[in-house]
C-alpha positions as CSV (number, residue, x, y, z in Angstrom):
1,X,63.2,-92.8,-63.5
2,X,62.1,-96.6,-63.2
3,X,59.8,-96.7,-60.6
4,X,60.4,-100.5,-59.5
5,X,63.1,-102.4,-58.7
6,X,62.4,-106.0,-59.8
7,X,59.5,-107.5,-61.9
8,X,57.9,-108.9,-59.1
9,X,57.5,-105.6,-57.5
10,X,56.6,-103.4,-60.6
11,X,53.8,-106.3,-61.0
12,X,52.9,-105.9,-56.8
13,X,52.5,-102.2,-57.7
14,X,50.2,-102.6,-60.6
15,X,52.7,-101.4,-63.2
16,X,52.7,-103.2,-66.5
17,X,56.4,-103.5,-67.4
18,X,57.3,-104.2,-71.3
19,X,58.6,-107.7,-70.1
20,X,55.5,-108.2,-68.6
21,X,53.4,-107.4,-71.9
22,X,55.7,-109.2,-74.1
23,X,55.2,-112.5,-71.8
24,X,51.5,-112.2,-72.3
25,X,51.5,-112.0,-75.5
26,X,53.6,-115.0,-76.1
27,X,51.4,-116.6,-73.9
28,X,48.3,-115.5,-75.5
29,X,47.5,-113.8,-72.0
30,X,46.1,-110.8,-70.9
31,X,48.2,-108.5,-68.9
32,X,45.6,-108.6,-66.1
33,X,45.5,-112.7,-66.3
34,X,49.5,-113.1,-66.1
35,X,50.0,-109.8,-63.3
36,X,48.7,-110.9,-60.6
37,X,50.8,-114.5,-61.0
38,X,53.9,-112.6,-61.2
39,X,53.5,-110.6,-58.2
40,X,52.2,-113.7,-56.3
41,X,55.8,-115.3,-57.2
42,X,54.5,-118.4,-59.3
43,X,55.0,-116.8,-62.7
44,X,59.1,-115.5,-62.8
45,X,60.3,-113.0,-65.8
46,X,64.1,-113.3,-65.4
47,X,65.3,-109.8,-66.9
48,X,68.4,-108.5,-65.6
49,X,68.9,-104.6,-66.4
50,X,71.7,-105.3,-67.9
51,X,70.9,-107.7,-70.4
52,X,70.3,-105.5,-73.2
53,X,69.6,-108.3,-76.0
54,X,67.2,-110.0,-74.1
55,X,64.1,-111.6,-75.5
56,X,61.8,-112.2,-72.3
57,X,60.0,-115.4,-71.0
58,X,57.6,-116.0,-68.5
59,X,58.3,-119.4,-66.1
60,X,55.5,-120.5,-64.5
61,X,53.3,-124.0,-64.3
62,X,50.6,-122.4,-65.9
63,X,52.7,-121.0,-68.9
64,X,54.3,-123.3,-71.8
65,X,57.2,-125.4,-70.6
66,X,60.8,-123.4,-70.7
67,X,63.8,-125.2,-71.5
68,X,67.1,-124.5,-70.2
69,X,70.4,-125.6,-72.1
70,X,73.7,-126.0,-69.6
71,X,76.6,-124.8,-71.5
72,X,80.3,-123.3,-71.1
73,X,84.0,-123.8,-71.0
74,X,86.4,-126.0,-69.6
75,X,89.6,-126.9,-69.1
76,X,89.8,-129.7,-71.3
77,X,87.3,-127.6,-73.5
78,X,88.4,-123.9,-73.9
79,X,87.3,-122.6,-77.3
80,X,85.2,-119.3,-76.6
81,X,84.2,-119.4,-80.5
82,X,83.2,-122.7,-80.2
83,X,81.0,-122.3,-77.0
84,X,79.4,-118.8,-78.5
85,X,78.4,-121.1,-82.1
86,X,76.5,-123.7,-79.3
87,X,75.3,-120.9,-77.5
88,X,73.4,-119.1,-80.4
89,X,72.9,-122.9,-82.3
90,X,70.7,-123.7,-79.2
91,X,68.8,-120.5,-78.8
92,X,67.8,-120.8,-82.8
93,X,66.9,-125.0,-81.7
94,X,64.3,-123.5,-79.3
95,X,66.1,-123.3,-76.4
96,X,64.6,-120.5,-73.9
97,X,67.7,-119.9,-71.6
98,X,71.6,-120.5,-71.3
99,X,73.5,-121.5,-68.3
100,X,76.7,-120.7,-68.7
101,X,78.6,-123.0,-66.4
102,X,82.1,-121.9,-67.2
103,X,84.8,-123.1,-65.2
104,X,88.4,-121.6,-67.1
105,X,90.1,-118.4,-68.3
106,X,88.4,-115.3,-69.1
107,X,84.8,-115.7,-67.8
108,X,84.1,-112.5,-67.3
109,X,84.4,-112.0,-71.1
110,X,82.1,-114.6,-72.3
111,X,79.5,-114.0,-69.7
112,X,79.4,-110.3,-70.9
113,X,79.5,-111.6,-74.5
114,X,76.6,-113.6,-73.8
115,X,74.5,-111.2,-71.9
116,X,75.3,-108.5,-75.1
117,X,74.6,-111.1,-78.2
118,X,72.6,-113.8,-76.8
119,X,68.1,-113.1,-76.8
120,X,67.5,-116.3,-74.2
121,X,67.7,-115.7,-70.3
122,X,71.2,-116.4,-69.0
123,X,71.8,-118.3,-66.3
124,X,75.2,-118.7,-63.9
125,X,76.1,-120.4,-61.1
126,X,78.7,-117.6,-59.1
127,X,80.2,-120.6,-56.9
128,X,82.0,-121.8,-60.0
129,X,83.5,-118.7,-60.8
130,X,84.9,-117.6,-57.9
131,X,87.8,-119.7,-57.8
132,X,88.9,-118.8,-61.4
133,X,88.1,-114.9,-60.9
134,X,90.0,-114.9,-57.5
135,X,92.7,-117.4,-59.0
136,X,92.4,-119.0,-55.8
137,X,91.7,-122.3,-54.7
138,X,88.8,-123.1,-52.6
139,X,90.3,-123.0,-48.7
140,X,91.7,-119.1,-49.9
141,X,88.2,-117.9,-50.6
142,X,86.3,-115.8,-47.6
143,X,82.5,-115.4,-47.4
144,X,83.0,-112.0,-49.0
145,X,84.9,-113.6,-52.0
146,X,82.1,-115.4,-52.8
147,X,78.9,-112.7,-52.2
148,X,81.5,-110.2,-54.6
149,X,81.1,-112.6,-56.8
150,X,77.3,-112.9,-57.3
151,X,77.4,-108.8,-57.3
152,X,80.3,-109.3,-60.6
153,X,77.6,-111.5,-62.5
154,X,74.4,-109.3,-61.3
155,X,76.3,-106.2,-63.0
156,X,77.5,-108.5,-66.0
157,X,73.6,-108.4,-67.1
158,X,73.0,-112.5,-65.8
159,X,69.3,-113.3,-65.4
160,X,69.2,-115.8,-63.0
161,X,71.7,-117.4,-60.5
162,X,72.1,-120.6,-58.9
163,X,72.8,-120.6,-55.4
164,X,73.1,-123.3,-52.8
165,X,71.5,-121.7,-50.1
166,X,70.0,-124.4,-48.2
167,X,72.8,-126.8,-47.1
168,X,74.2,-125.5,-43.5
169,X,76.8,-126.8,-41.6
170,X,73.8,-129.2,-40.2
171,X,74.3,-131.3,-43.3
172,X,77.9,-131.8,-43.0
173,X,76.9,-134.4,-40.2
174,X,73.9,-135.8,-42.0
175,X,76.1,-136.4,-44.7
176,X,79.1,-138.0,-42.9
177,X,76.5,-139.9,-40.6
178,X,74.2,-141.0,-43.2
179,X,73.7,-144.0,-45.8
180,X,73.6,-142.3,-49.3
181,X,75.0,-144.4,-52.4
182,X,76.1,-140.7,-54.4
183,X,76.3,-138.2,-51.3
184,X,76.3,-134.7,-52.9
185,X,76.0,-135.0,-56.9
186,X,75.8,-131.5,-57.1
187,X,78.8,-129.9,-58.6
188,X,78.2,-126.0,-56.8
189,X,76.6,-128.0,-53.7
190,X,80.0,-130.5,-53.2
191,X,82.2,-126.8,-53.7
192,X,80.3,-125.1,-50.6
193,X,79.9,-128.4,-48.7
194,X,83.9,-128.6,-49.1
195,X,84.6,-124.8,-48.4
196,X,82.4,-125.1,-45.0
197,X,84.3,-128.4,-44.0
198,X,88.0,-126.8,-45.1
199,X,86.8,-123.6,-43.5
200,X,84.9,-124.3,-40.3
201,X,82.0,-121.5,-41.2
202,X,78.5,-121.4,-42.2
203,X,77.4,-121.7,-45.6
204,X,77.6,-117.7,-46.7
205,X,74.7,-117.7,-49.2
206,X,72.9,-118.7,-46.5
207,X,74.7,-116.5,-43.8
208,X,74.5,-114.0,-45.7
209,X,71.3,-114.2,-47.8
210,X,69.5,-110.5,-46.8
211,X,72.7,-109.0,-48.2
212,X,72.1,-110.8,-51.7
213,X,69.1,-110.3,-51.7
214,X,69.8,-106.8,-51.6
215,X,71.8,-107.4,-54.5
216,X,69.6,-109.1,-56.6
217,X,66.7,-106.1,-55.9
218,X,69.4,-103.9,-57.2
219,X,69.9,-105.6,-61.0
220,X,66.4,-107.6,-60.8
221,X,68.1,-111.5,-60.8
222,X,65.8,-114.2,-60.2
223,X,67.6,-116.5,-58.1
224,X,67.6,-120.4,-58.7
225,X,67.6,-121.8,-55.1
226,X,69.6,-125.0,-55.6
227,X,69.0,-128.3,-54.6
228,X,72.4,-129.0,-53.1
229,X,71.2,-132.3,-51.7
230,X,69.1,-133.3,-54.7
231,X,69.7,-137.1,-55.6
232,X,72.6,-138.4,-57.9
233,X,70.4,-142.4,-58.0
234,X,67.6,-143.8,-57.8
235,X,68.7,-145.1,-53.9
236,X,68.9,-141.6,-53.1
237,X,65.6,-140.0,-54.4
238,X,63.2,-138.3,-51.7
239,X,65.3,-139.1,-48.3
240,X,65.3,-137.0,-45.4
241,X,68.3,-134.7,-46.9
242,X,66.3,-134.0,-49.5
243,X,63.5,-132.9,-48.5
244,X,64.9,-131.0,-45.3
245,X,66.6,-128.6,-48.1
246,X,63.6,-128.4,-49.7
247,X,62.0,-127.4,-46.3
248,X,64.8,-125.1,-45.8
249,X,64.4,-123.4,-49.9
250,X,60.8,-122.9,-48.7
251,X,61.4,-120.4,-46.2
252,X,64.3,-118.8,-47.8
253,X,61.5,-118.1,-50.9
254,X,59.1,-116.3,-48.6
255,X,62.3,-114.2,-47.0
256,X,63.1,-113.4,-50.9
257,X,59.3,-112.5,-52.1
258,X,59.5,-110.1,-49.0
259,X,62.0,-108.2,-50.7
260,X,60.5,-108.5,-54.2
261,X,63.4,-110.7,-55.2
262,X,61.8,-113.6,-57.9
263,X,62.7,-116.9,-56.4
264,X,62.8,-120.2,-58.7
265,X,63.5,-123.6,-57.1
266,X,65.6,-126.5,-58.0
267,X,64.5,-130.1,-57.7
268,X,66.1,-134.1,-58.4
269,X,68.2,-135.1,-60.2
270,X,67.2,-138.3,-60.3
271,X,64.1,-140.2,-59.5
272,X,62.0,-143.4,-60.2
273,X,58.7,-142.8,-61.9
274,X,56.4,-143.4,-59.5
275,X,58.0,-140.9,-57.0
276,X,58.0,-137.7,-59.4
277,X,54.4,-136.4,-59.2
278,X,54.7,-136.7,-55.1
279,X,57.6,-134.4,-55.3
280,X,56.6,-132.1,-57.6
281,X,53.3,-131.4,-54.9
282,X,55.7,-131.5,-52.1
283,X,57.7,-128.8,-53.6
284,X,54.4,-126.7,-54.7
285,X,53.1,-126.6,-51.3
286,X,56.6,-125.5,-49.3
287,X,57.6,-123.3,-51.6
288,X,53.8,-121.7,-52.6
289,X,53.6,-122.3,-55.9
290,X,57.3,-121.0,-57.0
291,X,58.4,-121.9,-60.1
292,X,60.1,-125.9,-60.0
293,X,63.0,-126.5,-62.0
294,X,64.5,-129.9,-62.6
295,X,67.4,-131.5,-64.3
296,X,65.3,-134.5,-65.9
297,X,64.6,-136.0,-63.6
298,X,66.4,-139.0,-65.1
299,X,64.2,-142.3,-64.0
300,X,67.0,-145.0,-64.6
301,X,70.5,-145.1,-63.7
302,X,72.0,-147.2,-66.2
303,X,71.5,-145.9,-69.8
304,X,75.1,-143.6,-70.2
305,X,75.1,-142.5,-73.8
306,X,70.9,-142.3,-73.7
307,X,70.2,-139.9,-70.6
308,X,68.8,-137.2,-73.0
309,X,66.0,-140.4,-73.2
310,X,66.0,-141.1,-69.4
311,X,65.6,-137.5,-68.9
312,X,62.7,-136.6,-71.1
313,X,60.6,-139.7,-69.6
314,X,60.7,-138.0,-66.3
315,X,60.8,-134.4,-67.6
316,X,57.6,-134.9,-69.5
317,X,55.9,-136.4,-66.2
318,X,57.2,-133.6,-63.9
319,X,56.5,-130.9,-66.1
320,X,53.0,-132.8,-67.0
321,X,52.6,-133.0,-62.4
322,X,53.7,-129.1,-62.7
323,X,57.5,-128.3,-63.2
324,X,57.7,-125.2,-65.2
325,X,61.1,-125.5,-66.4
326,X,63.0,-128.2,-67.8
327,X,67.0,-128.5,-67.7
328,X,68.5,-130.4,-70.3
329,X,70.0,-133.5,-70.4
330,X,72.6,-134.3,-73.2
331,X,73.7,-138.4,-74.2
332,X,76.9,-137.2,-72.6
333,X,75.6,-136.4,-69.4
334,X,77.9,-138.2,-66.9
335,X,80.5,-139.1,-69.6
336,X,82.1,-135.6,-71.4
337,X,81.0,-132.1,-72.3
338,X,78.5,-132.5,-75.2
339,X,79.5,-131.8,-78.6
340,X,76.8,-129.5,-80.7
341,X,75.5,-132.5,-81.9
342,X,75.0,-133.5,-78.2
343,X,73.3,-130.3,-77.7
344,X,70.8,-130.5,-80.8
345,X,69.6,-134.3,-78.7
346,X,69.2,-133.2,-75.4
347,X,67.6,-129.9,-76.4
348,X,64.8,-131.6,-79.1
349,X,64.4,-134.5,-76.2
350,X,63.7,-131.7,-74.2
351,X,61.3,-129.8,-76.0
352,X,59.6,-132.9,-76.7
353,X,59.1,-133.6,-73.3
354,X,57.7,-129.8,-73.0
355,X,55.4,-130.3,-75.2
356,X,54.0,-133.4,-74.2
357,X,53.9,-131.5,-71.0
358,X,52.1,-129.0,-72.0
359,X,49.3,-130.6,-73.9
360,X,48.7,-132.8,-70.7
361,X,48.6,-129.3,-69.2
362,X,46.0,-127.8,-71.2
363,X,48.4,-125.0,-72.0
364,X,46.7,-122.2,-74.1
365,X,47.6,-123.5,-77.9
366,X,49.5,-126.6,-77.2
367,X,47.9,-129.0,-79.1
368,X,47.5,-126.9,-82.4
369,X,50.9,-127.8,-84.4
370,X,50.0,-131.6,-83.6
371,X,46.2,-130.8,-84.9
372,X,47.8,-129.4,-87.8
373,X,50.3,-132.4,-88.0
374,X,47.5,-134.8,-88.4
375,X,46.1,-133.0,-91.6
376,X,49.2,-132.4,-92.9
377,X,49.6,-136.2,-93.0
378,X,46.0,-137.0,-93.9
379,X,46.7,-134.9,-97.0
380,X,50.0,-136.0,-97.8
381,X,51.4,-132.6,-97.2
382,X,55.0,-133.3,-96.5
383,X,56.2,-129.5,-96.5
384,X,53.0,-129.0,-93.8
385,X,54.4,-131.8,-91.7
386,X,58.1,-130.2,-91.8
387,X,56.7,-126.9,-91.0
388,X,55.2,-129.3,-87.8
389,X,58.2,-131.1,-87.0
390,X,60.3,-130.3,-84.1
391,X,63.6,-131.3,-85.7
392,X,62.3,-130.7,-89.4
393,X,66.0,-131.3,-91.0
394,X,66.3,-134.6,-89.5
395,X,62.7,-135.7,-90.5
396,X,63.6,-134.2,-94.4
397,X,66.6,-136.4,-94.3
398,X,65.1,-139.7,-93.3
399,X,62.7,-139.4,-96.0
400,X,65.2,-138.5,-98.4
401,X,67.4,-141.0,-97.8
402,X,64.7,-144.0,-98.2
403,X,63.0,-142.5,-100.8
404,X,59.0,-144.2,-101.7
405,X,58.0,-145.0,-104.9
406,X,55.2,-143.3,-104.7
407,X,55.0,-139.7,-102.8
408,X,51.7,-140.9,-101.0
409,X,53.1,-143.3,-99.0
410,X,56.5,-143.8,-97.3
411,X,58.9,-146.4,-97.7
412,X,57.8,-148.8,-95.2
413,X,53.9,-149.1,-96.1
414,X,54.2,-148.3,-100.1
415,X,50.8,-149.1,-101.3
416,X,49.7,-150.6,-98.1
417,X,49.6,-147.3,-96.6
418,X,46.3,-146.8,-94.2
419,X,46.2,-143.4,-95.0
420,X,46.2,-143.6,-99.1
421,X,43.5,-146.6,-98.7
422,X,41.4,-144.7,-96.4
423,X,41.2,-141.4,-99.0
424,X,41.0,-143.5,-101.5
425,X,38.4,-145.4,-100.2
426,X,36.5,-142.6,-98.7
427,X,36.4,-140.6,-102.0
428,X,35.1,-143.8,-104.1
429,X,38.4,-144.6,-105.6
430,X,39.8,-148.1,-107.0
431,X,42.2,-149.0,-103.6
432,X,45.1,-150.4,-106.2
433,X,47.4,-152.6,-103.5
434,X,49.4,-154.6,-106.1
């Protein structure tokens, strides 16, 4: 018989769990290095019982950047067969979770599908669901609707869950009293904003949190506290809504690491540059050390069709200030759901803010692939530097495509390449330029 109930507390109890070992290894930890982060709730190992395919990750500042990939279906989207090819084409581009943000027909079925076929953590966000589970609209849903929900996707095997815990019926009046250009930009933050003003009660993930909590000791999910209020624009970024959520997703982590519940916390949204290393110690010091995960943040507004660019800008500064997870941003972001070509761009923008990250970090073995870059391009090595390359096909075609001359040199330099006059010149050769 298991004798824990969640990571956190198998970790608390000096048990080393086969997550636990596998994370470390990844890592290039030792079990007794990566322990005592786990039980301290900085390092998270998402790992529902349930999920029987799963490959585990650690999340943590101190471990490499983790990328998360937002996916599902939708109305005007609805092909299961379609979403399930994204699904695994993202988890073999790198990505390290799935969120599965379905919003139409049989969700229940491709959530189990996903937690049976799929190795990366999966991620849900139960607000969504309730309405299409319940076939109900939002006004028709009671507080118990919506906690039966979160128990449905704990049982279906789901990692982690999002849950906008820390809006209260205090914010309706900030919100209709205050100044903000985008008000509430999140999409499971606007649903319980609208269900407590249609309803007259308290949020019930907040109401109710010791009784989720109970439910997510029960299946070990790490739950996501949302940033309901995080900002949509730049105008918005670190106001008082903002950061009073933030002070509320503080305490609500300590009442969850009481009950050896793993707690990861959401952050902006959007943000100008200068502002995302403030937040990212603002949120360390509330929350006490917790995991940060961000969607970007995106540092301009105005670039639709480029925000998997906006977003890796601020991602790579965040996660370089100490975010340890980074959600994905697609060039359709604000304009459609993204295509899998969509998908393969925001997830190698992504990783390549990650990385940057992570060698800013000092991450354990960061910087070796770029090392290794370098003399594969000293040498001429071009099946080295693919073996590099984040997006290897891409960088294969390009040189394909514009073919050199000469295979020591590319296209643009020819025999003016500084690389083939520096060996040259270094090992006493004639530098031919002509």
């Amino acid at each position: 018989m298991r004798r824990y109930a969640t990571q956190m507390e198998a970790a608390r109890k000096g048990i080393i769990t086969e997550e636990l070992r596998e994370v470390a290894e990844k890592e290039r930890m030792t079990v007794e290095e990566l322990m005592p982060l786990v039980a301290a709730g900085k390092v998270v190992i998402c790992a529902n019982k349930n999920h029987k395919a799963l490959a585990p990750e650690g999340i943590g500042s101190m471990l490499k950047t983790k990328i998360n990939v937002n996916l599902g279906v939708s109305r005007d989207c609805r092909d299961y067969d379609l979403e399930m090819k994204k699904v695994m084409a993202a988890v073999n581009m790198g990505a390290h979770a799935i969120m599965d943000l379905s919003s139409h027909g049989d969700t229940s079925h491709f959530r189990r599908r996903l937690t049976a076929e799929c190795p990366a953590l999966i991620g849900t966000v139960p607000v969504y669901d309730a309405v299409i589970h319940y076939q109900r609209d939002l006004d028709q849903l009671t507080a118990r609707d919506l906690i039966e929900v979160v128990r449905l996707h704990a049982e279906d095997g789901v990692d982690f869950i999002t849950l906008h815990c820390g809006i209260t019926r205090k914010t309706i009046e900030q919100i209709k009293q205050g100044n903000r250009k985008m008000n509430i930009v999140s999409r499971g933050g606007s649903l319980i904003f609208a269900w407590m003003c249609m309803t007259g009660a308290e949020n019930p993930f907040y109401e109710y949190y010791d009784e989720i909590l109970e439910i997510c000791s029960e299946h070990d999910v790490t739950i996501s506290l949302g940033d309901a209020c995080r900002p949509g624009c730049l105008a918005d970024a670190s106001d008082v809504l903002q950061i009073e959520e933030l002070v509320c997703l503080g305490e609500l982590t300590k009442r969850a690491w009481e009950k050896n519940v793993q707690i990861m916390v959401e952050g902006p949204g959007h943000m100008p540059i200068d502002q995302i290393a403030a937040n990212v110690k603002i949120q360390q010091t509330i929350c006490e050390g917790a995991p940060f995960y961000v969607l970007g943040p995106l540092v301009t507004d105005i670039a639709p069709g480029y925000d998997h660019i906006t977003a890796a800008i601020g991602g790579a500064l965040a996660a370089a200030a100490g975010v340890a997870f980074l959600c994905y941003v697609t060039p359709a972001e604000h304009l459609a759901l993204p295509n899998l070509d969509d998908v393969k761009q925001g997830i190698v923008a992504a990783k390549i803010a990650a990385h940057a990250a992570d060698i800013a970090k000092g991450v354990r073995g960061a910087r070796e692939v770029d090392d290794r870059m370098a003399e594969a391009r000293r040498d001429f090595d071009w099946e080295a530097q693919w073996e590099c390359a984040i997006d290897p096909e891409t960088a294969k075609t390009i040189r394909a495509s514009r073919k050199p001359e000469l295979e020591d040199s590319c296209s643009m330099c020819g025999k003016f390449c500084a690389i083939r006059s520096m060996n040259k010149a270094l090992s006493g050769e004639y530098v031919d330029v002509l």
